[in-house]
PLY file of the C-alpha trace (Angstrom):
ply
format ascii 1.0
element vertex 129
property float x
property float y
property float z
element edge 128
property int vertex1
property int vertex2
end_header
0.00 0.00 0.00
1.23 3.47 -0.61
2.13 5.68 2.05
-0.44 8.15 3.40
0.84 11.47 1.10
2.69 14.38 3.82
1.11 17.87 3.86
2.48 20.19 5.95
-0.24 23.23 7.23
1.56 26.65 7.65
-1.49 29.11 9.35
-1.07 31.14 12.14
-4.31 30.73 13.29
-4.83 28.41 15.46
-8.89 27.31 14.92
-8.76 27.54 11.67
-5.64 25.69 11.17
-7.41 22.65 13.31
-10.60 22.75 10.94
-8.14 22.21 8.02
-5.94 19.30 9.79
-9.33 17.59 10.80
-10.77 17.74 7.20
-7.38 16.86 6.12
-6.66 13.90 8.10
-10.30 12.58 7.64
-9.27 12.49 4.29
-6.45 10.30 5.09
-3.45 12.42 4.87
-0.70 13.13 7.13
-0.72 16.44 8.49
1.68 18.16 10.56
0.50 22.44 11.84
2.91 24.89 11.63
2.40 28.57 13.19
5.15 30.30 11.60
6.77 30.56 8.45
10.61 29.44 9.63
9.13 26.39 11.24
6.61 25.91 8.04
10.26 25.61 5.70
11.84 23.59 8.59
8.57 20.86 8.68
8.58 20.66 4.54
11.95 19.80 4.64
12.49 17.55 6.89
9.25 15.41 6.76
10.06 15.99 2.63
6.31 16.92 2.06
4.23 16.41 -0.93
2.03 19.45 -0.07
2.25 22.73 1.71
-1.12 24.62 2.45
-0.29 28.01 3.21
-1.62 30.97 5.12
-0.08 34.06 3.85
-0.27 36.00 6.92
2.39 34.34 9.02
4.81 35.55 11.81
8.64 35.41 10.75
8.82 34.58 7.55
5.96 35.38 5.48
4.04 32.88 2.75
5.42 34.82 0.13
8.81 34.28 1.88
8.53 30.93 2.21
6.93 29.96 -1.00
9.67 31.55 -2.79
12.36 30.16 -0.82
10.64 26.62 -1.21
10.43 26.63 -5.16
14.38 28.57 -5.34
15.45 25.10 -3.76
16.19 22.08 -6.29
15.20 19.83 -3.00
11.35 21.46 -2.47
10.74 22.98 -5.61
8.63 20.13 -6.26
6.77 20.29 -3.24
3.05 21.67 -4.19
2.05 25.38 -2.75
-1.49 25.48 -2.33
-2.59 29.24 -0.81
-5.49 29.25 1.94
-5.57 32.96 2.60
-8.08 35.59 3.82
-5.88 37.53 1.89
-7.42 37.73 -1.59
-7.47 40.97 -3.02
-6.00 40.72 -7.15
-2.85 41.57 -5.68
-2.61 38.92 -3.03
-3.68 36.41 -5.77
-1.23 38.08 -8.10
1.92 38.00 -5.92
1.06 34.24 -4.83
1.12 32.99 -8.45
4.30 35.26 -8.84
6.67 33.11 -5.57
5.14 30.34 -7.51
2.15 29.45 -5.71
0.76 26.44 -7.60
-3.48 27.10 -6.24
-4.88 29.66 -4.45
-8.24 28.94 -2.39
-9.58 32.28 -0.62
-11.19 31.81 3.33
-13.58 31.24 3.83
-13.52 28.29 1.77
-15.70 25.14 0.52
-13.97 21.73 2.08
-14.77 20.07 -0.84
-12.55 22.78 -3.06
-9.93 22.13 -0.78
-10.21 18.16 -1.23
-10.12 18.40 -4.75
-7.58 21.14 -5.29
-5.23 19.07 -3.17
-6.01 15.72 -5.43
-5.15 18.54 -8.44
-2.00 18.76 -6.68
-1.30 15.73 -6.37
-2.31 13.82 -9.60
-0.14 16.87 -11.02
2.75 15.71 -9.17
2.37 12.28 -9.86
2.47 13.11 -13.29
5.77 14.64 -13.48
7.59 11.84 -12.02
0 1
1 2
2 3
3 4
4 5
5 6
6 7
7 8
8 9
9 10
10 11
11 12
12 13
13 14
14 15
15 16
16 17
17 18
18 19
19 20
20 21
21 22
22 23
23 24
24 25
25 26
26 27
27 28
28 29
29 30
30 31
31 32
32 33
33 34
34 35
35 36
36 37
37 38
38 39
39 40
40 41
41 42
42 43
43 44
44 45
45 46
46 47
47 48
48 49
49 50
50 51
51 52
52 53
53 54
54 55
55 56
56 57
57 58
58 59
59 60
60 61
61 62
62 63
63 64
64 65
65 66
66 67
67 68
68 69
69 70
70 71
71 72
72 73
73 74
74 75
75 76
76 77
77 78
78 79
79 80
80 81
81 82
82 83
83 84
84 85
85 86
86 87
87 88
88 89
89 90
90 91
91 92
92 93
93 94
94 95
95 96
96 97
97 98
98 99
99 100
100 101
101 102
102 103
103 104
104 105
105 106
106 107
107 108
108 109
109 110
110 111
111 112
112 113
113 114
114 115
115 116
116 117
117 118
118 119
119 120
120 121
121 122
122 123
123 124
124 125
125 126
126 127
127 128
């Protein structure tokens, strides 16, 4: 059997980050919260994650900031960036796609979007290899 796919959760808030891991792991995957955007980098890395779901509004390092510095690195560029901000002005949308944000779901946000977008992700991924 394959092993359960990694996502790492970046969002500095804390209830909405445990709505997310709960529809998350009821879906099956592993997930592992992050508050911050230096420990969000830290978690991809080491757990070598096959999805990072990322609040843009983060202390230390923002998502911009760590998006960017995940797809500048031959060892994470592959890892999939999906955006889950309450940030989503044009601009917000704009500069995620630009650090190489690979989705972008706005909050509040349909579950089943998420599901999918993540399987998107994924398949995408899968594809590649």
């Amino acid at each position: 059997m394959a092993r359960a796919k990694t996502i790492v959760l970046a969002d500095a808030d804390h209830e909405s980050a445990k709505s997310v891991e709960r529809l998350l792991d009821n879906e099956g995957y592993r997930v592992f919260v992050t508050h911050d955007g230096d420990e969000a980098l830290a978690r991809v890395r080491e757990l070598n994650a096959d999805i990072l779901v990322l609040e843009i509004q983060l202390p230390r390092l923002n998502g911009y900031q760590v998006c960017r510095a995940l797809k500048a690195d031959a060892a994470t560029r592959h890892v999939g960036v999906l955006v889950l901000s309450a940030k989503s002005q044009p601009s917000d949308r704009f500069w995620a796609k630009r650090v190489g944000a690979d989705a972008f779901i706005a909050k509040p946000f349909d579950p089943a979007d998420l599901v999918r977008e993540i399987h998107a992700l994924l398949q995408r991924a899968a594809a590649d290899v």
